[in-house]
N, C-alpha and C positions, 0 to 999 in steps of 0.2 A: 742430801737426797735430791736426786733428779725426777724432773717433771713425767708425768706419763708420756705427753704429748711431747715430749722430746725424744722419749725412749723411744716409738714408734714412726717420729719422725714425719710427724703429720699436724695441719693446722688446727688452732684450737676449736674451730667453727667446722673441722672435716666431719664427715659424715660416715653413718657405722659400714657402711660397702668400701670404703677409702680406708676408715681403722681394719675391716680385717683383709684388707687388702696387703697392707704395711706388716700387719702382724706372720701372713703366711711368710710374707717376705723374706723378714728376719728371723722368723724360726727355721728356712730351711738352712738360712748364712750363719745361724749361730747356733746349731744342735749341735748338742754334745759329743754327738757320733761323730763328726765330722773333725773332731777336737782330739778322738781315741783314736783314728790313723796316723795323728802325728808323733804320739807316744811322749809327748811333753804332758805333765801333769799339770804344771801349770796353767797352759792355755786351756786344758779339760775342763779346771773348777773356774776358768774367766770366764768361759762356754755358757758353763751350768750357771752362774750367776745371771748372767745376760739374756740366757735363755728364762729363768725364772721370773726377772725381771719385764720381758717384753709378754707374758701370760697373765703377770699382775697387773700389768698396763690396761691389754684390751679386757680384760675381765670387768675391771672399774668404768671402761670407754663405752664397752657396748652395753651396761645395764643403765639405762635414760636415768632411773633413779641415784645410782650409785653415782654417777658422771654430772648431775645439777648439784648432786653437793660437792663433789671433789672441787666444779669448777667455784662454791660461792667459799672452799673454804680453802685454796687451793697455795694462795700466802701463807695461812699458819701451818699448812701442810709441811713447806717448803723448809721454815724459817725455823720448823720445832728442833728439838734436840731428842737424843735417842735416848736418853736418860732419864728415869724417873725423879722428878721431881717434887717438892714441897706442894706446886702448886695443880700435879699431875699433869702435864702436858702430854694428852691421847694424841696430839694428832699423828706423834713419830708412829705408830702403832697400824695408822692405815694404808699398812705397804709391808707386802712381803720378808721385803729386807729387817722386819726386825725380830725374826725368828729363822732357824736353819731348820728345818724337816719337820715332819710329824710324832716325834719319839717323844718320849720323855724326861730326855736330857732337860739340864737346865737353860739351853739358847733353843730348846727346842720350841712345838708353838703351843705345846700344854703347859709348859712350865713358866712359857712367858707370858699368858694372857691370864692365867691364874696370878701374878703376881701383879698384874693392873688392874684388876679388878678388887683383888684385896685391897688395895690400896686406897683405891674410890669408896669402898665400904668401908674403910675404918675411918676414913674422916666422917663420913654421913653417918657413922656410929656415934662417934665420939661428941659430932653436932645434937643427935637425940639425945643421948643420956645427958647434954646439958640442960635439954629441954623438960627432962625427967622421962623420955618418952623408948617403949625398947626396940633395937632394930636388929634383926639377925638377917645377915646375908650370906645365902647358899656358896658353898665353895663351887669350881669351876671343873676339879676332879681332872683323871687321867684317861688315858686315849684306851685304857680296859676297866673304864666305868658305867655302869647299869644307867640306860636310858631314863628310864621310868623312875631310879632313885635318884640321880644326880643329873643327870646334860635335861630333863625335861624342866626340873625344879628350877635350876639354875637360869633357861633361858626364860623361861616366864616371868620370873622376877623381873631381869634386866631390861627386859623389853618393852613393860610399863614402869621403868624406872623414873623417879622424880626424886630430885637430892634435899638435903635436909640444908646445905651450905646457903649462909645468907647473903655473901657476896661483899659484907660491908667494908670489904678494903678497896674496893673500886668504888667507893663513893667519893665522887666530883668534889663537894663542899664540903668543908668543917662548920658544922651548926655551932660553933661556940664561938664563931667569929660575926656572927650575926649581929647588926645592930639593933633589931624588934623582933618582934613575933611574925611580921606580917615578914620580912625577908628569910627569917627563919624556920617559917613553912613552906616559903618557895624553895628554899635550899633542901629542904627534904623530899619533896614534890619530886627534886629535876634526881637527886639523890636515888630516890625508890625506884623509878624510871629505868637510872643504868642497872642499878640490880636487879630487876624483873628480865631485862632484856638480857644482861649477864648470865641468870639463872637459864631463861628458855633454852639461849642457847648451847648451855650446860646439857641441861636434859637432852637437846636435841643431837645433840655430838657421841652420849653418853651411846643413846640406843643405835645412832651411826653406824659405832662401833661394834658393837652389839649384831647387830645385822651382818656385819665383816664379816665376823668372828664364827657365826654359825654358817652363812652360808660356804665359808670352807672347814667347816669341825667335823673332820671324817666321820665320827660317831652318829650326826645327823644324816650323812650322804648313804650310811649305813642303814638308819634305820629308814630311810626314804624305801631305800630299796628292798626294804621286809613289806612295807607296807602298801609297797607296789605289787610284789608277789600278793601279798594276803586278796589284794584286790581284783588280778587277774585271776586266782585260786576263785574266789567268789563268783567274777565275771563267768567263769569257767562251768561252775556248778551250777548258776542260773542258767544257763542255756541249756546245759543236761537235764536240768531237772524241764523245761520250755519241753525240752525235743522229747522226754518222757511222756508227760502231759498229752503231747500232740499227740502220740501214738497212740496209748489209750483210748484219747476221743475218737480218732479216727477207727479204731478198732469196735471201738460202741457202735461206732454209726455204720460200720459193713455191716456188723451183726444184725444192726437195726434192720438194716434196708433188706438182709437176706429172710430174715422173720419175716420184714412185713410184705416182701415177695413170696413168699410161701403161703403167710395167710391167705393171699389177695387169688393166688390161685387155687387154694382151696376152697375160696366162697366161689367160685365158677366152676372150679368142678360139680358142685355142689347145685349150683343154679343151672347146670348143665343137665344133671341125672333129674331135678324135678321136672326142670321141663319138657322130659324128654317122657316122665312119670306121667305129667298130664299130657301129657298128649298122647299116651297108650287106652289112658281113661275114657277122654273123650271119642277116640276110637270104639271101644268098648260099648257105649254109652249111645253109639250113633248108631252100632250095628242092629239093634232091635228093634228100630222104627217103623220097619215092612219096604214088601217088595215096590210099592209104589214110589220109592225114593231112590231109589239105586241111583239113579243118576245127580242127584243130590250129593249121595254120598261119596260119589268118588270125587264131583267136583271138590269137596270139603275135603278129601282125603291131600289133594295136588296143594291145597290152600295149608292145610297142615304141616305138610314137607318143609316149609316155610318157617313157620313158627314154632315146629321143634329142634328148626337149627339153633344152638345159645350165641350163633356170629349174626344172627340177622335181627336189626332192629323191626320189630311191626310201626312204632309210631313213626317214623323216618324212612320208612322202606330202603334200607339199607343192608347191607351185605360185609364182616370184615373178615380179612385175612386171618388173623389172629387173637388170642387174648386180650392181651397190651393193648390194642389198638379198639377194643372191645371195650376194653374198662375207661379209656379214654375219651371216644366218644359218649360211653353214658354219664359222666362227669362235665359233659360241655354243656352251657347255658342252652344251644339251639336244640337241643336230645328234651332237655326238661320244658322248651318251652312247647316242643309236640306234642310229648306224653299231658300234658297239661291241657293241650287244645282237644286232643283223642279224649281225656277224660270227659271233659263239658261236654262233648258230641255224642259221646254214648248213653251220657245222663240226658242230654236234652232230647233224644231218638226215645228211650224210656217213656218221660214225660209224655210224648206224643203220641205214642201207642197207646199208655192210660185211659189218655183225652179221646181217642179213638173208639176203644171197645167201649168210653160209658158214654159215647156220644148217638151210638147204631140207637136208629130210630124204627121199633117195630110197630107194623101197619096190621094192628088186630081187629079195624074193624070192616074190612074188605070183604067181596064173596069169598075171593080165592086165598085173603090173608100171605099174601106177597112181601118178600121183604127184595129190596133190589138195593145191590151195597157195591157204588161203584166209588173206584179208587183210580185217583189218576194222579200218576206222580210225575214230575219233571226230572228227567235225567242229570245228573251231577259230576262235577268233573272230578276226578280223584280228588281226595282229601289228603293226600301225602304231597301234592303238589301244592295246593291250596295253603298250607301249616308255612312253606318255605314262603310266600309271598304273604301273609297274612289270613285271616279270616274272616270266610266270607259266608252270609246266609244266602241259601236258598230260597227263594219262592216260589208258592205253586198256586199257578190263577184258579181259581174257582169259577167251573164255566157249567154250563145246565147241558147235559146229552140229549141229542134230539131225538125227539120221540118218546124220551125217558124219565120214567121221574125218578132221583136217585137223590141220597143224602152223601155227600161229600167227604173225605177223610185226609186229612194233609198232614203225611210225615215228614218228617225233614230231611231222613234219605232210606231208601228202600234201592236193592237191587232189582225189585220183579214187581210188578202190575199185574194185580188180578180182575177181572168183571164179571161179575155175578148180572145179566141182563132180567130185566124183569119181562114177564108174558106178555107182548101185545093181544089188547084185546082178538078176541076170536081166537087165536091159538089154543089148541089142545095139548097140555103136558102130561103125557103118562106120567102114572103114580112112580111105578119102578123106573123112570128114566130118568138118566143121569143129568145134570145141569152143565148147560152149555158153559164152560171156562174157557177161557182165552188167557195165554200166558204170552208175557213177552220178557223175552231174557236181556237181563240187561248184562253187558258183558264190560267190565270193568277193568282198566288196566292194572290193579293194584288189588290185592288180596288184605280182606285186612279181615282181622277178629270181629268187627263192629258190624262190616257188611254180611258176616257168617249171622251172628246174631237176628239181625235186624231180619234175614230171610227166612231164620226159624220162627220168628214171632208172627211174621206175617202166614204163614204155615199152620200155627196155631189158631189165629184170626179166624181163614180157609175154613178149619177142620172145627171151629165153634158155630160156625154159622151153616153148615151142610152136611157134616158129618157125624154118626152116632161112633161114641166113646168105645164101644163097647165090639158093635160087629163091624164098624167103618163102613158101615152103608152111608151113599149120599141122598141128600131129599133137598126138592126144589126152596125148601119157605121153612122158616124154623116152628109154623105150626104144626107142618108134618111130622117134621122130625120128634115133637113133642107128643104129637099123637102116637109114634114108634115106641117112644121110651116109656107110654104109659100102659101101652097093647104086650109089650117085652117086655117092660120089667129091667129095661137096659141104663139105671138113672145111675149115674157115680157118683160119689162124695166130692164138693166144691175144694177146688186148694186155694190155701191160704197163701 
């Protein structure tokens, strides 16, 4: 038997880019094709040997494992014989050369590794049933035998194989040459020693071989390759079933989005026709008030245009192009944080009106029974500007009119100032004459619902303290007026 490292003609220490360096070498100088041009049969089957030979070499060289044992066992490799033996010497077994092809002939490699393997078993047989103990080992079977019944059975065994053989002919000493006890425990000691080490390395050559044997057993290389299929077949299916999956959801989630795109413009359509509903109403509402407001009402009419657009914010005095853009700003923290300040401002403008009308102080116990109700308010700077920078109160100085005595009323914002003057002494005011009013318009850059409001209330204020309910006659001093509605018969029912 020759060495690997000989066959390929490289040092023992060379390295696996240097073995298949060597290997390409001599398989192009020694293919058997090259051996079939010259039509000598002989040189064909030196060819085919040579060639077999030099694929058995680097197969053993370039697997790190295979190649630490060849090199620690690489003398008894060398030195065995091809022949089975009493004492089975495997190592002739790990090299190509002791089988010719893959058939089933008898030199072939089912027929010859079946018959060293039997052979290992009937002595580890023969060793248990001296022990009393029973050992069955799986046959090795042929190159058209079932995976799963025989090549799986067979290499599981062998591969955690441990031998039942005790080795005791390789013991060193004869205990009966012993001259005590105490040298003939030593003698046993050194004795058990080489046989534990005998045995491992028994066992360890056994499964060696074992490992040879399958990683070229076409039957394994066979079934490797069902189980390579089976697992790209799988690989294959998970990803169809992935890319299924994904379409689905993705398919939910259009559907999702076009639903909740539909709804979203249905609630604006929706909030489009009310507000468009209320604001035909309060048209309706505003038109019966009388001819003294016409001008009133068209301003409120310009102020409306406004706020029955569904693109323009009132709390933000804002204006959008579109829907989208529509639902997005009322969804922004700065939208909520206006509407939120317009709220407080409308409720705190209430409050102040309250504190207003139960604040009028009437003066019943004069000649003329005079009430004089001046209001003076400090103009304010939009309150859509004021929301962007924060907010801010107003204040309004309380000052005494000269000449006047007048009880004071301070709203927090009002677009208009009324004054009611009271009669300086010696003036004469006809009964039927109307009371001097003074309006001052306050002209605002920004139109909002609050200042609409806030200018009807103050309106009603006006029309409680000069005006009867009833024919809309004006009178100086709410005695008169009292004295009207008791002469008339013009009293209405208080609203709650």
């Amino acid at each position: 038997m020759k060495c690997h490292y000989d066959i390929l003609e490289v040092a023992r220490d060379a390295k696996v880019d240097d073995i298949k360096k060597a290997r390409d070498r001599l398989a192009k100088k020694f293919h058997p094709d090259k051996a079939l041009q010259s039509g000598d049969a002989s040189l064909v089957q030196e060819y085919t040997v040579t060639f077999r030979l030099i694929q058995q070499a680097y197969e053993v060289l370039s697997d790190a494992h295979e190649r630490a044992w060849y090199d620690s066992h690489r003398d008894q490799i060398l030195s065995s014989k091809t022949a089975v033996q009493e004492d089975i010497d495997i190592y002739a077994y790990f090299n190509s050369s002791a089988y010719s092809g893959f058939g089933d002939d008898p030199k072939g490699f089912f027929a010859t590794y079946e018959k060293v393997f039997a052979k290992i078993g009937d002595v580890d047989r023969r060793k248990a049933e001296e022990a009393g103990e029973d050992y069955d080992v799986p046959i090795f079977g042929l190159s058209t035998s079932s995976y799963e019944d025989v090549v799986h059975p067979f290499y599981a065994f062998w591969q955690s194989y441990s031998t039942k053989r005790a080795f005791f002919h390789l013991d060193k000493w004869d205990l009966r040459t012993a001259d005590n006890r105490r040298i003939s425990r030593a003698m046993e000691k050194e004795n058990k020693k080489v046989r534990d080490t005998a045995k491992k390395d028994w066992n360890e050559s056994v499964r060696e071989l074992v490992n040879f044997v399958r990683k070229r057993d076409p039957r394994v290389k066979a079934h490797r390759k069902i189980l390579e299929e089976r697992a790209e077949e799988n690989r294959r299916k998970v990803v169809e079933n992935q890319q299924e999956q994904l379409k689905k959801r993705q398919a939910m989630m259009t559907s999702h989005v076009v639903h909740h795109s539909a709804e979203l413009e249905k609630q604006y359509r929706d909030l489009e026709k009310s507000l468009k509903k209320d604001g035909r109403g309060n048209e309706t509402e505003e038109s019966g008030e009388g001819e003294d407001e016409v001008d009133g009402e068209e301003e409120e009419e310009m102020e409306e245009e406004d706020d029955d657009d569904p693109l323009y914010c009132v709390g933000c005095d804002k204006r959008f192009k579109s829907f989208p853009a529509m639902r997005n700003h009322v969804q922004s923290k700065q939208h909520k944080k206006n509407m939120e300040m317009l709220r407080s401002e409308l409720e705190e403008d209430i409050v102040h009106l309250d504190e207003a009308l139960n604040n009028v102080d009437l003066n019943e116990t004069g000649e003329e029974d005079s009430l004089e109700i001046a209001e003076e308010i400090t103009e304010r700077t939009p309150k859509t500007e004021e929301r962007s920078s924060g907010k801010e109160d107003s204040v309004v100085d309380q000052e005494e009119q000269k000449g006047s005595k007048a009880t004071k009323v301070r709203f927090e914002t009002a677009p208009e100032v009324y004054t009611i003057p009271q009669p300086e002494e010696g003036d004469v005011l006809p009964a039927e004459a109307e009371p001097l009013v003074e309006v001052e318009e306050y002209v605002s850059r920004n139109k909002s619902k609050k200042e609409k409001k806030t200018k009807q209330t103050q309106k009603k204020v006006q029309e409680l303290g000069t005006k009867c309910g009833v024919c809309r006659q004006a009178f100086p001093t709410r005695n008169k007026l009292f004295d009207h509605i008791k002469s008339t018969g013009h009293a209405l029912l208080k609203e709650h």
